[in-house]
C-alpha positions as CSV (number, residue, x, y, z in Angstrom):
1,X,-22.2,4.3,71.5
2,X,-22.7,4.4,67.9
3,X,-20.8,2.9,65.4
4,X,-19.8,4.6,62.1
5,X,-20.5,2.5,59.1
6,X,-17.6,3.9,56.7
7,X,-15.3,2.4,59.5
8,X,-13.0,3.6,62.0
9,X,-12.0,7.0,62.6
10,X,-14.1,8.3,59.6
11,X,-14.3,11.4,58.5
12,X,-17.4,13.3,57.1
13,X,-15.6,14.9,54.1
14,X,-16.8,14.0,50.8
15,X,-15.2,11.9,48.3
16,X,-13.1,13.7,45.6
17,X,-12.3,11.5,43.1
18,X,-13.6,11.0,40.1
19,X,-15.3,7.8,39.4
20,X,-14.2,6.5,36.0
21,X,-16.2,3.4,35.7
22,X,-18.8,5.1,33.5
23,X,-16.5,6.9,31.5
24,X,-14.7,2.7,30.8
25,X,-17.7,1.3,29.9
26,X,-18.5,4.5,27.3
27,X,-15.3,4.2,25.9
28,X,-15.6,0.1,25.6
29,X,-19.1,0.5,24.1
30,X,-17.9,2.8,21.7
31,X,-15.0,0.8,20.4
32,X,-17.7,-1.9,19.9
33,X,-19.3,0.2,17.9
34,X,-16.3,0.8,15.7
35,X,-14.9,-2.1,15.1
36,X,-18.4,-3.5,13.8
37,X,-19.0,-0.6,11.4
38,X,-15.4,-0.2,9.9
39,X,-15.4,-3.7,8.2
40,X,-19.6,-3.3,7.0
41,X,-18.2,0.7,5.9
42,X,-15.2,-1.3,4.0
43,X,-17.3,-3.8,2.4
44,X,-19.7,-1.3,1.1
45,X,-17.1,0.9,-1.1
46,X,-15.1,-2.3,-2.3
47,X,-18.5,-3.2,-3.9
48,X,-19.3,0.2,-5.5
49,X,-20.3,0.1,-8.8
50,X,-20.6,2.6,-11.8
51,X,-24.6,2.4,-12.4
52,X,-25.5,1.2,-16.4
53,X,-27.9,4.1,-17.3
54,X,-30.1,5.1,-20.5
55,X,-28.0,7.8,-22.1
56,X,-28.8,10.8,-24.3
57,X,-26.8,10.4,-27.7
58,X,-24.7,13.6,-27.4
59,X,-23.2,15.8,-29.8
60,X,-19.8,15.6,-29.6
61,X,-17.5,18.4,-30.9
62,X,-14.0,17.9,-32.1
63,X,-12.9,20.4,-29.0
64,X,-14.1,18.3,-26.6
65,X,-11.3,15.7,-24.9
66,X,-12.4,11.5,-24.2
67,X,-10.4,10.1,-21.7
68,X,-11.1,6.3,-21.2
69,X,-10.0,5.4,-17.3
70,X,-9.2,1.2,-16.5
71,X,-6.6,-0.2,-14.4
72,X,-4.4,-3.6,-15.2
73,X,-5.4,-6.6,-13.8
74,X,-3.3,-8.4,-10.2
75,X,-0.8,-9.4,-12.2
76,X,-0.4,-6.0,-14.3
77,X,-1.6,-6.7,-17.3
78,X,-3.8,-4.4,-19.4
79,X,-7.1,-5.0,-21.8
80,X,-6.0,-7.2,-24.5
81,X,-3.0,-8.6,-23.2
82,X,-3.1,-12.7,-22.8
83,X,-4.4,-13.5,-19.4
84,X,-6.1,-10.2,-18.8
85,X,-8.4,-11.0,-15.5
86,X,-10.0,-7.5,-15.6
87,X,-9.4,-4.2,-13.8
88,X,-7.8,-4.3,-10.0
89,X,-8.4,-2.2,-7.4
90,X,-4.6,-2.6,-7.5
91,X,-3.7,-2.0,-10.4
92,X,-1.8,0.3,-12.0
93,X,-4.4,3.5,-13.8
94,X,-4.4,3.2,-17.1
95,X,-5.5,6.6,-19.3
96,X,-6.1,6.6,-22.9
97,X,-6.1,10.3,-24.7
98,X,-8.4,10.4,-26.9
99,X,-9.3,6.7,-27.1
100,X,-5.7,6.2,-28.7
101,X,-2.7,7.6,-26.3
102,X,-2.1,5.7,-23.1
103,X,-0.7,8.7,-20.7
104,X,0.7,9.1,-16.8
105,X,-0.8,12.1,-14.9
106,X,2.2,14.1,-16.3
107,X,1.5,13.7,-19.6
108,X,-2.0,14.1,-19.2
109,X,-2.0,17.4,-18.2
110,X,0.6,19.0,-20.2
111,X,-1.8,17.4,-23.4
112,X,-5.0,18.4,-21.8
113,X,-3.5,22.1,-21.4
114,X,-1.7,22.1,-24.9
115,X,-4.9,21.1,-26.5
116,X,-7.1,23.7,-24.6
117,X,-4.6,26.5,-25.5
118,X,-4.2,25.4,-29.4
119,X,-8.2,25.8,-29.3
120,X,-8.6,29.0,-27.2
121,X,-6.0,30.8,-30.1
122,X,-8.0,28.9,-32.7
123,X,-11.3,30.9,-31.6
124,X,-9.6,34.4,-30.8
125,X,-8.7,34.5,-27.7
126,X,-10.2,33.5,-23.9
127,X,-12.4,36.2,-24.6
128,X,-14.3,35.3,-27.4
129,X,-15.0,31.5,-25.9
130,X,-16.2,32.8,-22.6
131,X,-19.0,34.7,-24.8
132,X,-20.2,31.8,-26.3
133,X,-20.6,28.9,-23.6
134,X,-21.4,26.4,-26.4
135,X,-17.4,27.1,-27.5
136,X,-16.1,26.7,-23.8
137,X,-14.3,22.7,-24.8
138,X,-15.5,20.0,-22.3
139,X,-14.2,16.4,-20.6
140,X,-15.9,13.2,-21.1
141,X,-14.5,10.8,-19.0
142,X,-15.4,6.8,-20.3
143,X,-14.5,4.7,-16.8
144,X,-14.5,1.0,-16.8
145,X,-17.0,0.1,-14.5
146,X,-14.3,-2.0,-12.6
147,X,-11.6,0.9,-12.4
148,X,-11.1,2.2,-8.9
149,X,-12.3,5.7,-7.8
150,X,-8.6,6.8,-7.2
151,X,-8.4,6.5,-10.9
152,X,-11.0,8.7,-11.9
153,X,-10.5,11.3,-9.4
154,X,-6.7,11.1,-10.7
155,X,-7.8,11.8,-14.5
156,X,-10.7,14.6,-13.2
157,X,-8.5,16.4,-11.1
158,X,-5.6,16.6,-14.1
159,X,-7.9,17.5,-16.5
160,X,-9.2,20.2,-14.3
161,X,-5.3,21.7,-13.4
162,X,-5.0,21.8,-16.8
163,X,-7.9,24.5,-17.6
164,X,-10.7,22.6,-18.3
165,X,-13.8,23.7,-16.2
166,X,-16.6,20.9,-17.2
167,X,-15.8,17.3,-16.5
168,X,-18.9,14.4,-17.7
169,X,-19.3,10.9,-17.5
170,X,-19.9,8.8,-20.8
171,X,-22.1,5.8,-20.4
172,X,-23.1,2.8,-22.8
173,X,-25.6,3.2,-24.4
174,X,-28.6,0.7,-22.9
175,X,-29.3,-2.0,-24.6
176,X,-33.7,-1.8,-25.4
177,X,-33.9,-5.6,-25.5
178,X,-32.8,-5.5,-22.0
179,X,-35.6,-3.3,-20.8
């Protein structure tokens, strides 16, 4: 008499359920995974930083728009208030037009696109820029090397609804004792 080992009254049919033990310890390993890179991922853009670079004195026409980008410190106050601790990832953006204006998005782009179309009539017409490249006005965007990214890309992408196609970074000029 033989005995079947899968016990008593046994049938040969195989098993059809799925086994889901490798599929848990997948799923565990991966969540591993996650919650170790998130914080190292986090870390690494809180710390970005705006590199200091040689720059190339440029020739700047009247045409062309500055936009200085910062933020207000913690405890919202700007550059050159008492107290100021420096810019804050949250803080509010700060834009200056031209060096001089302080502006919101709003009024950033209805400046940005008044300016551009007081210099395309100036030079005849849409035309007669696209012609001469050297005409076409351009952004230069000076960023405080604290100021979030949020910020900038705020400013860039106003500047570019309003009609302006090239956006550039300004940087300090580097200081040849430091070299």
């Amino acid at each position: 008499m033989a005995m079947s080992a899968s016990g008593f009254g046994a049938e040969d049919t195989p098993m059809s359920d799925i086994n889901t033990t490798p599929l848990v310890d997948v799923m565990l390993v991966l969540l591993i995974i996650f919650l170790i890179a998130v914080p190292i991922a986090i870390q690494t853009i809180e710390k970005l930083r705006i590199p200091v670079m040689a720059s190339v004195e440029s020739k700047d026409k009247v045409e062309n728009l500055l936009l200085t980008v910062t933020t207000t410190d913690r405890g919202g106050r700007s550059a050159g208030d008492p107290g100021y601790e420096g810019a804050s990832r949250y803080g509010k953006c700060r834009i200056y037009f031209n060096n001089i204006t302080p502006v919101d998005s709003v009024e950033l782009r209805e400046q940005a696109f008044k300016r551009l179309e007081s210099i395309v009539k100036r030079e005849g017409g849409l035309e007669q820029i696209m012609q001469n490249p050297e005409k076409i006005p351009q952004v230069h965007i000076r960023g405080d090397v604290n100021a979030p990214w949020r910020c900038i890309a705020g400013a860039i992408y106003n500047v570019q609804v309003s009609g302006y196609p090239t956006v550039g970074f300004i940087s300090n000029p580097q200081d040849p004792e430091a070299q």
